[in-house]
TORMI-60935 format. One record per residue (C-alpha): residue number from 1; residue in one letter; chain; x, y, z. Coordinates in nm, 2 decimals. Example, Ala and Ser with C-alpha at 12.3 -4.5 7.8 and 13.67 -1.06 7.14 Angstrom:
BEGIN
<r seq="1" type="A" mol="A" px="1.23" py="-0.45" pz="0.78"/>
<r seq="2" type="S" mol="A" px="1.37" py="-0.11" pz="0.71"/>
//
This chain:
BEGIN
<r seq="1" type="X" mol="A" px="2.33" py="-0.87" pz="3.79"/>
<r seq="2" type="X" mol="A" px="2.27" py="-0.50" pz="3.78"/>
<r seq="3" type="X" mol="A" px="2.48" py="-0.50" pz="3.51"/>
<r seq="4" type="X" mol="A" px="2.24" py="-0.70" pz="3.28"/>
<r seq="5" type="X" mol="A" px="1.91" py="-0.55" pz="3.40"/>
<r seq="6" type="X" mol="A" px="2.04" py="-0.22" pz="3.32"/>
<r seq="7" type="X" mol="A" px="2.16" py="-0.32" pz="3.02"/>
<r seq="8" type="X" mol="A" px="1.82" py="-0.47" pz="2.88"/>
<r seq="9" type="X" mol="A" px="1.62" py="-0.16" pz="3.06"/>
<r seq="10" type="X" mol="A" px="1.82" py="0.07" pz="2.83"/>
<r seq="11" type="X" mol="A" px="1.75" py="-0.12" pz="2.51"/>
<r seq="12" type="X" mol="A" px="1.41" py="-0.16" pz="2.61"/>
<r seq="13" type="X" mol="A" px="1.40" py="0.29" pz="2.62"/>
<r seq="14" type="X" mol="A" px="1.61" py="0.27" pz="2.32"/>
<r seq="15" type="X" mol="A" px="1.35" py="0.04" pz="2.13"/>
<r seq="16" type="X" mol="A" px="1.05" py="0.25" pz="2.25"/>
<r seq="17" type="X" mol="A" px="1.22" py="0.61" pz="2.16"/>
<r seq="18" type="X" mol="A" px="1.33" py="0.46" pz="1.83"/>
<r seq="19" type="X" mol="A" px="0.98" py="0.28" pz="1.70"/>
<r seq="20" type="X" mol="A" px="0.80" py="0.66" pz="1.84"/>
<r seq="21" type="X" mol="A" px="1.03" py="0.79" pz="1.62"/>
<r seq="22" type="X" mol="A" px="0.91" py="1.02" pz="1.33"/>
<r seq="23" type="X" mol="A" px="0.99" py="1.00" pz="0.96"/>
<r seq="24" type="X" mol="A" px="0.96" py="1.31" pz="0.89"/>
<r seq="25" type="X" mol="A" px="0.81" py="1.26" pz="0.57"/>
<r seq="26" type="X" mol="A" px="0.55" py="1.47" pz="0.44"/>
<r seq="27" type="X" mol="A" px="0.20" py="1.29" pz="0.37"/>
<r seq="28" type="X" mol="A" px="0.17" py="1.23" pz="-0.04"/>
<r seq="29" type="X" mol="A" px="-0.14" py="1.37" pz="-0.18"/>
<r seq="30" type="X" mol="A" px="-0.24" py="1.07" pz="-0.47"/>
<r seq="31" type="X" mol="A" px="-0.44" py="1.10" pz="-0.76"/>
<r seq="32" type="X" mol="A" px="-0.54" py="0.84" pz="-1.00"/>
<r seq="33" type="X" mol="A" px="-0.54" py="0.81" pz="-1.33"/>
<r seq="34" type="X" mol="A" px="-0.67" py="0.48" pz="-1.43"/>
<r seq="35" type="X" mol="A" px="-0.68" py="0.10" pz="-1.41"/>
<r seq="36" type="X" mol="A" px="-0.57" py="-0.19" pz="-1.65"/>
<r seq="37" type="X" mol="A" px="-0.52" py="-0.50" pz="-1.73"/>
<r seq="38" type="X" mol="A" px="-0.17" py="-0.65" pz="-1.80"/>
<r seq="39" type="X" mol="A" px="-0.24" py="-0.85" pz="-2.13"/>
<r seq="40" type="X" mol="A" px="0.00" py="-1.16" pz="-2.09"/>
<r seq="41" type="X" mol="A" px="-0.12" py="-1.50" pz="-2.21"/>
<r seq="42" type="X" mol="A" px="-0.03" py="-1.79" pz="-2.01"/>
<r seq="43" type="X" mol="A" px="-0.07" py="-1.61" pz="-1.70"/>
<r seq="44" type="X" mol="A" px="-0.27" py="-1.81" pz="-1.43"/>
<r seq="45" type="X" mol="A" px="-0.38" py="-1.53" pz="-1.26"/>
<r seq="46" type="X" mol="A" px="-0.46" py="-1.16" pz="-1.43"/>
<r seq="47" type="X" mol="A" px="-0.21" py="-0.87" pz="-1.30"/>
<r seq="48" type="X" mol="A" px="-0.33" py="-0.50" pz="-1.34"/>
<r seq="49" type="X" mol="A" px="-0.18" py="-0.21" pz="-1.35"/>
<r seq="50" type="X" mol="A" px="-0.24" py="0.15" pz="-1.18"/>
<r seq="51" type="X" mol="A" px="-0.17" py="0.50" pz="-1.32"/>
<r seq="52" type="X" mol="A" px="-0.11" py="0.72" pz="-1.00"/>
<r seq="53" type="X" mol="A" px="0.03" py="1.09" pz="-0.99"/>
<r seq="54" type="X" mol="A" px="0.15" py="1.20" pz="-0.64"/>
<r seq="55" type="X" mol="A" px="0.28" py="1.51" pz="-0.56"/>
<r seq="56" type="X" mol="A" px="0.61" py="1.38" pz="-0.38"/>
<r seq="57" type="X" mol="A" px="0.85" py="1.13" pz="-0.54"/>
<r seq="58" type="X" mol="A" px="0.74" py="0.87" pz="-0.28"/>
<r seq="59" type="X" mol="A" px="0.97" py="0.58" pz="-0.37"/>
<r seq="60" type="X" mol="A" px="1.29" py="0.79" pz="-0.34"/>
<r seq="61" type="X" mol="A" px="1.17" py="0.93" pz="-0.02"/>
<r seq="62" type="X" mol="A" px="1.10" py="0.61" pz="0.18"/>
<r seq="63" type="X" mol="A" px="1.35" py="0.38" pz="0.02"/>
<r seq="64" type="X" mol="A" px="1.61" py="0.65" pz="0.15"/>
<r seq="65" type="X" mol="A" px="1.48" py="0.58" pz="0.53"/>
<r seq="66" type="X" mol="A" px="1.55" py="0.19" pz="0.47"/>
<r seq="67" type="X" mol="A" px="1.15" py="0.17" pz="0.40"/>
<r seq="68" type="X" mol="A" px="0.97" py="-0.04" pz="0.06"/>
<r seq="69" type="X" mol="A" px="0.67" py="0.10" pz="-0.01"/>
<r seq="70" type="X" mol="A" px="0.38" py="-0.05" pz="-0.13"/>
<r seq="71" type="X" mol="A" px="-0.02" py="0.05" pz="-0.22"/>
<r seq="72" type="X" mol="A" px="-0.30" py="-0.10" pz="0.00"/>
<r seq="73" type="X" mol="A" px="-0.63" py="-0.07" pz="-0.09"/>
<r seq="74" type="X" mol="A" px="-0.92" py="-0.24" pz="0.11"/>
<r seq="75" type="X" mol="A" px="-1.21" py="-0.43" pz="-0.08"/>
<r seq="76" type="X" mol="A" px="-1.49" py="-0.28" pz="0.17"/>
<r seq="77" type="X" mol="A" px="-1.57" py="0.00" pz="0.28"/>
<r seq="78" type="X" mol="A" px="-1.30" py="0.17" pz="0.58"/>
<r seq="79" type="X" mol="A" px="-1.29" py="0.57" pz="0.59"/>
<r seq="80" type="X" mol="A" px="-0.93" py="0.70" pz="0.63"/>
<r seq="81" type="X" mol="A" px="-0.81" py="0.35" pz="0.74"/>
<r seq="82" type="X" mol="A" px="-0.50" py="0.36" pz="0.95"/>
<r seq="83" type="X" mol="A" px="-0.18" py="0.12" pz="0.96"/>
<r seq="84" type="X" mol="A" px="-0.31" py="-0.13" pz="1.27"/>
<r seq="85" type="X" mol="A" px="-0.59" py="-0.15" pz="1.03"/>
<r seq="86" type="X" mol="A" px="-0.37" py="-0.25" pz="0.77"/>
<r seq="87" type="X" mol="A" px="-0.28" py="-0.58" pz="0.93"/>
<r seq="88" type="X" mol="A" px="-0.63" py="-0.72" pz="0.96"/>
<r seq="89" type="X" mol="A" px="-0.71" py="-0.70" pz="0.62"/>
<r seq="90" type="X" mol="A" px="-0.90" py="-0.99" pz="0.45"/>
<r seq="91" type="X" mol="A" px="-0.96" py="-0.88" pz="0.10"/>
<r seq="92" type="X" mol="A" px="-0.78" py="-0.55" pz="-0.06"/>
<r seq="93" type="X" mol="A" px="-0.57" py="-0.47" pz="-0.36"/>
<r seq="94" type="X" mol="A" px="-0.19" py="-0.50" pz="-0.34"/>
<r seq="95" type="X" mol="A" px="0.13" py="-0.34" pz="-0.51"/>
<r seq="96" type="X" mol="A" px="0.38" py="-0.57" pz="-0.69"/>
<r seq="97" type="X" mol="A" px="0.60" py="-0.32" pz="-0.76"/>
<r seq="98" type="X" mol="A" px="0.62" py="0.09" pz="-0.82"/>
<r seq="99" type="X" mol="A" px="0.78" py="0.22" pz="-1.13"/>
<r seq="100" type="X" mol="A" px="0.83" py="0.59" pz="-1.22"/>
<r seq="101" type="X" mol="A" px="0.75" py="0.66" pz="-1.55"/>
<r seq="102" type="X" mol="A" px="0.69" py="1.07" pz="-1.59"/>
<r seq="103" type="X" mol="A" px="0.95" py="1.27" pz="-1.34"/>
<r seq="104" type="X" mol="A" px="0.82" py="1.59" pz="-1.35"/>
<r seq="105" type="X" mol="A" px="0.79" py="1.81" pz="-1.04"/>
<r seq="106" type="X" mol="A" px="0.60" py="2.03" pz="-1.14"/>
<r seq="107" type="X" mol="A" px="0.27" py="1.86" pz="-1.23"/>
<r seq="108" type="X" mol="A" px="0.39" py="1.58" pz="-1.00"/>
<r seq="109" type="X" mol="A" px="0.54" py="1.21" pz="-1.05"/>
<r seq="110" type="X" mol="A" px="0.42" py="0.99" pz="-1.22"/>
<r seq="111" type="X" mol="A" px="0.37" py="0.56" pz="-1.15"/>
<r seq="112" type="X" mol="A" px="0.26" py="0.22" pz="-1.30"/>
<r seq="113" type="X" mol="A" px="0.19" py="0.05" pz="-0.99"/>
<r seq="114" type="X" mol="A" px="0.14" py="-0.33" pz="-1.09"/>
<r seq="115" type="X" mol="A" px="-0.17" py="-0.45" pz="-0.84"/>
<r seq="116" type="X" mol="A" px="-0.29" py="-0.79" pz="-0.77"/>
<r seq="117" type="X" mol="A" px="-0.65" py="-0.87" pz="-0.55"/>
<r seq="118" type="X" mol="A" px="-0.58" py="-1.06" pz="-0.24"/>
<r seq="119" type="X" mol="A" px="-0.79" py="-1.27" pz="0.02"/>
<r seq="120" type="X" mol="A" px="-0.61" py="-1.35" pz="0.39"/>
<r seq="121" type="X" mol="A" px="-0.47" py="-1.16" pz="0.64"/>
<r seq="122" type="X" mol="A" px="-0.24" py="-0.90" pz="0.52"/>
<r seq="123" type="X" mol="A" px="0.14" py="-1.01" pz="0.51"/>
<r seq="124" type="X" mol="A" px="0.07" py="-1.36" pz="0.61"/>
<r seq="125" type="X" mol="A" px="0.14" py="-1.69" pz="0.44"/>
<r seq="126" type="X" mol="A" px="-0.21" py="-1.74" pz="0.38"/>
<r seq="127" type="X" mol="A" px="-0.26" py="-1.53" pz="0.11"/>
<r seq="128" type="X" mol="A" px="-0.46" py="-1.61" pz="-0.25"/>
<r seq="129" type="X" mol="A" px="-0.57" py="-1.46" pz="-0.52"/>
<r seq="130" type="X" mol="A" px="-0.93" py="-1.35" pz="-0.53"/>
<r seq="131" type="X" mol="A" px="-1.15" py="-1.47" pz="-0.80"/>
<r seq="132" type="X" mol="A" px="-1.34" py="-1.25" pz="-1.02"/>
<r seq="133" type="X" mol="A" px="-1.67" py="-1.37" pz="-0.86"/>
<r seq="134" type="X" mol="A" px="-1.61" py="-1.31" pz="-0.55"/>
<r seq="135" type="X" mol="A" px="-1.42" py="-0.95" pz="-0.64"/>
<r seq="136" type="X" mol="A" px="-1.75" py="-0.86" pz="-0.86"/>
<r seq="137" type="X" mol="A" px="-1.95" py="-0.99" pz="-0.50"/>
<r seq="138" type="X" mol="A" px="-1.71" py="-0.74" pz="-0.27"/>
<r seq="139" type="X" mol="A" px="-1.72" py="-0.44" pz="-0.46"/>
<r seq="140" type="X" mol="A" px="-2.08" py="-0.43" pz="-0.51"/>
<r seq="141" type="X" mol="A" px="-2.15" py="-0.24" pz="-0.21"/>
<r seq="142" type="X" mol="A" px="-1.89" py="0.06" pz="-0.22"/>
<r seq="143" type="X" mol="A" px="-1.88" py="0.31" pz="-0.46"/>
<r seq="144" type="X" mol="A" px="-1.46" py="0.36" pz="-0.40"/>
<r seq="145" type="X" mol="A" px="-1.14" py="0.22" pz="-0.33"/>
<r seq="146" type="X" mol="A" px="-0.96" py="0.37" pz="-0.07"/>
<r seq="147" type="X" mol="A" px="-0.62" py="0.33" pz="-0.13"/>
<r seq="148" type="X" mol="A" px="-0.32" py="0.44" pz="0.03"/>
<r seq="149" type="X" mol="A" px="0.05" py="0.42" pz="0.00"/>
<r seq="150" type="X" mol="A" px="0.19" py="0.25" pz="0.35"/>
<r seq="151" type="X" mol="A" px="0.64" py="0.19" pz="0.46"/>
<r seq="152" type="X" mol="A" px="0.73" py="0.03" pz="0.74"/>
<r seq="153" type="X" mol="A" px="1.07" py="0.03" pz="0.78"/>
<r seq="154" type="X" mol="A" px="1.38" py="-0.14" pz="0.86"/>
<r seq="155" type="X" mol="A" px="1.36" py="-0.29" pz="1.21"/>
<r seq="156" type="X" mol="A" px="1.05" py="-0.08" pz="1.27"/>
<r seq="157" type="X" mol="A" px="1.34" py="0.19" pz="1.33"/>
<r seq="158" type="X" mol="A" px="1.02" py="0.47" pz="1.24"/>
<r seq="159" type="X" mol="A" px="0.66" py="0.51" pz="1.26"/>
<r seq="160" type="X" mol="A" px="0.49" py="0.33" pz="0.96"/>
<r seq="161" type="X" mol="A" px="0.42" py="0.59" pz="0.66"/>
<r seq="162" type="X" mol="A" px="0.10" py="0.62" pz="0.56"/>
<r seq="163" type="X" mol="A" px="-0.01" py="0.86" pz="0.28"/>
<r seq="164" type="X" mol="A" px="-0.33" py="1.06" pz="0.21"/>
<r seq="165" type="X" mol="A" px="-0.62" py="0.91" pz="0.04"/>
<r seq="166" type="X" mol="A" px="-0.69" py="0.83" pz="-0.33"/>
<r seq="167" type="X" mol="A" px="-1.01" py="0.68" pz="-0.43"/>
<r seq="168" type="X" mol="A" px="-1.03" py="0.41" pz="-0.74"/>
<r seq="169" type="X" mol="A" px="-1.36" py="0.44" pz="-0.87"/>
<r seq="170" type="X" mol="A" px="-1.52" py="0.10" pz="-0.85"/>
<r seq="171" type="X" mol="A" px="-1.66" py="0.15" pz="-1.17"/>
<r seq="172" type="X" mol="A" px="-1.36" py="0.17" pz="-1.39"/>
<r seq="173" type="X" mol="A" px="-1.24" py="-0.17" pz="-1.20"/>
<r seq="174" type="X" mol="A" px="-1.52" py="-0.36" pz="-1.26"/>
<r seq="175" type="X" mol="A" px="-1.51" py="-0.25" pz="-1.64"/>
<r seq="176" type="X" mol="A" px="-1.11" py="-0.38" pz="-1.68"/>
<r seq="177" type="X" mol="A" px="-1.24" py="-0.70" pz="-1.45"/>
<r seq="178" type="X" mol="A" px="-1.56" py="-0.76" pz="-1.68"/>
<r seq="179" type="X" mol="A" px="-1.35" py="-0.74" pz="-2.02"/>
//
């Protein structure tokens, strides 16, 4: 019998020293470039797309820790939102993919980030589109997008990876939304 309780005390440690772990990656600093529309008829649902620069080749980096990244931007307005955050989301942008298209590391790297709008918690079943209506009714009362790149990784094996800042200017967004 002591046999099994230590045996499920020292995964329990284990589990706790390995979740505190840190990734030891540094924070990206993301700019952005601009927002448009993916022009495909047929298409029930409008997809976007994102021009970012960051100034670390973030995909690399946290698909090499056993992480998939993804952009997360909330609809209202939360300053410097963190990860627990993240998960109580009802409205907010989301990536559908990253894709590197200028890899130079000097001026930084360069992404089309495809981004859809989404209503429902974050990473639940429950999730919809949003409607333009209600997206034009959300955004009228913030002036930015906070958006950040966020990894959790495999078996929660590190701390979730959240990077600096970038603001979307609500502006531009409603423009591509409007066309």
């Amino acid at each position: 019998m002591k046999t099994i309780k230590q045996v499920v005390i020292t995964l329990l440690v284990f589990a706790l020293l390995t979740y505190c772990a840190d990734h030891k990656i540094p924070k990206a600093d993301l700019k952005y470039k601009s927002f448009e529309k993916i022009r495909n008829k047929g298409d029930l649902v409008d997809t976007y797309i994102l021009k970012i620069n960051s100034d670390i080749k973030i995909d690399s980096l946290l698909e090499i820790n056993g992480g998939t990244p993804y952009l997360i931007c909330p609809l209202t307005q939360i300053d410097n939102f963190t990860s627990k955050e993240i998960e109580s989301l009802e409205n907010y942008i989301a990536s559908i993919g990253f894709e590197i298209i200028d890899d130079n590391s000097q001026q930084g790297y360069n992404y089309l980030v495809g981004v859809d709008f989404y209503t429902g918690k974050n990473k639940s079943f429950r999730e919809a589109y949003l409607d333009k209506k209600h997206l034009i009714n959300l955004m009228k009362q913030v002036e930015c997008l906070e958006c950040k790149i966020e990894c959790r990784f495999f078996m929660d094996a590190h701390k979730p990876y959240l990077s600096n800042s970038m603001c979307i200017p609500v502006k531009d967004v409603l423009k591509v939304i409007n066309e």
